[in-house]
Steps between C-alpha positions, in 0.01 A plus 500: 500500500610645866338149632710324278846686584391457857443149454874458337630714800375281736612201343859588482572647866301121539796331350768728734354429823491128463865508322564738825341196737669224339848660516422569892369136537833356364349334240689735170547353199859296576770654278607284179719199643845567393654148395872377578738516244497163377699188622640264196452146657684325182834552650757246341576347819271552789641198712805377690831374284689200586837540359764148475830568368698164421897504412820520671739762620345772224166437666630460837678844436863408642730771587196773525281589742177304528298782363728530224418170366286489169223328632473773787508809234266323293247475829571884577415582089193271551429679788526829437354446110187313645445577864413170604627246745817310418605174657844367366684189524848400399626164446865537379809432653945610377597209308163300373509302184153429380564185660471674839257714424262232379573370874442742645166586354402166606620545870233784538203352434331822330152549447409596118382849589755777376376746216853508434817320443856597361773211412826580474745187506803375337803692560669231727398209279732718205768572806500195647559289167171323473408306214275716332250212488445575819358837435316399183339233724402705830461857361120387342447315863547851686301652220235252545475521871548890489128473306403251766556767778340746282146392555581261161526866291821492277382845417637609833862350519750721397858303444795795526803425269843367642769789590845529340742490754799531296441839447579537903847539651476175679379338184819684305726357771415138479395464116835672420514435130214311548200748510395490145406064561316579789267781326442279250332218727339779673364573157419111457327416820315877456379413134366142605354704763330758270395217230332273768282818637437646148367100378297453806354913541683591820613837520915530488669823596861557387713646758877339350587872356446707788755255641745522246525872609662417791901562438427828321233588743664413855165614724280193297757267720465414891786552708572134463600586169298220365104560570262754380474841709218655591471711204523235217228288686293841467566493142400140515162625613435732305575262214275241628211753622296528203480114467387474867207773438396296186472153690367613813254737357424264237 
């Protein structure tokens, strides 16, 4: 019995002088690896955004600052929602029919490469008297090449609805009794508009009403007293945000 507890004895101060040795010779046990907290790499964009905004002077953003501009507070809410790069172009000039703009598109030469594209056209062809042939003819060309610039996805053109801009004191000034006429072909060019896009599954964003604010709201209107301010082409964004998100995470 005492050779037996001596034997047990022996065995365990055994064990404590090599776990003794091996702590002195470096060579403990390594601690239990602690992992990183985890990384999600199915972010719903993980790349670059190329951005093309097509129109006239509510693209172009006249009478506000550059960065006032739709297209430039819908990069900054792109930015900011997705922390990516954002390259932006603008082809849009004070004054274009779709005539011009159609030109114009063609004078660049773009590559098919932007994830997306916004369209918003037609004001001047209603203010300039067009034939509204003219717009039912060229409005599905823009659309089309819009789709063409969009890597051929429809999914990811977004056409904006026409402003009102008798609701603006310029617009009150010249239409004079006049105002209600020019809302209502507004209202026609926007519903062929909204028809075309609905029949042919591109997303349309209505914008008209936040326009028609403008006389009771005064800040909605650029000092011009005809163009958008920097606040309703905010509210233009935000309008238009949740359709971006859909088509470019999509």
């Amino acid at each position: 019995m005492k050779l037996q507890f001596k034997q047990i004895v022996t065995l365990i101060f055994s064990v404590f002088l090599l776990s003794c040795n091996a702590e002195e010779n470096g060579s403990a046990p390594a601690p239990p690896a602690v992992n990183p907290p985890a990384v999600n790499p199915n972010l719903p964009i993980s790349g670059p955004i190329n951005y093309l905004a097509l129109g006239d002077s509510y693209t172009i953003g006249q009478s506000v600052c550059e960065t006032c501009r739709f297209p430039e507070q819908l990069k900054e809410s792109l930015n900011a929602m997705y922390g990516v790069s954002i390259s932006s172009k603008i082809i849009a000039t004070t004054g274009w029919t779709t005539s011009n703009l159609l030109a114009g598109i063609k004078a660049q030469a773009l590559e098919p490469k932007y994830d997306l594209v916004t369209l918003l056209i037609g004001v001047n062809n209603q203010y300039q008297h067009r034939n509204f042939s003219v717009y039912e003819k060229e409005f599905p060309e823009l659309v089309t090449k819009a789709i063409e610039l969009a890597k051929g996805d429809r999914k990811n053109v977004i056409v904006i609805s026409i402003p009102d801009y008798a609701y603006t004191p310029y617009g009150k000034s010249v239409a004079r009794n006049s105002s209600a006429m020019i809302s209502a072909e507004i209202d026609q060019y926007n519903k062929f508009a909204e028809n075309y896009c609905n029949d042919n599954k591109i997303t349309f964003v209505n914008i008209t009403d936040i326009t028609r604010q403008g006389l009771e709201n005064p800040e909605l209107v650029a000092n011009d007293g005809l163009h958008p301010s920097k606040l309703a082409y905010s509210r233009f964004v935000e309008r238009m945000m949740p359709k971006v998100k859909m088509a470019l995470e999509d």
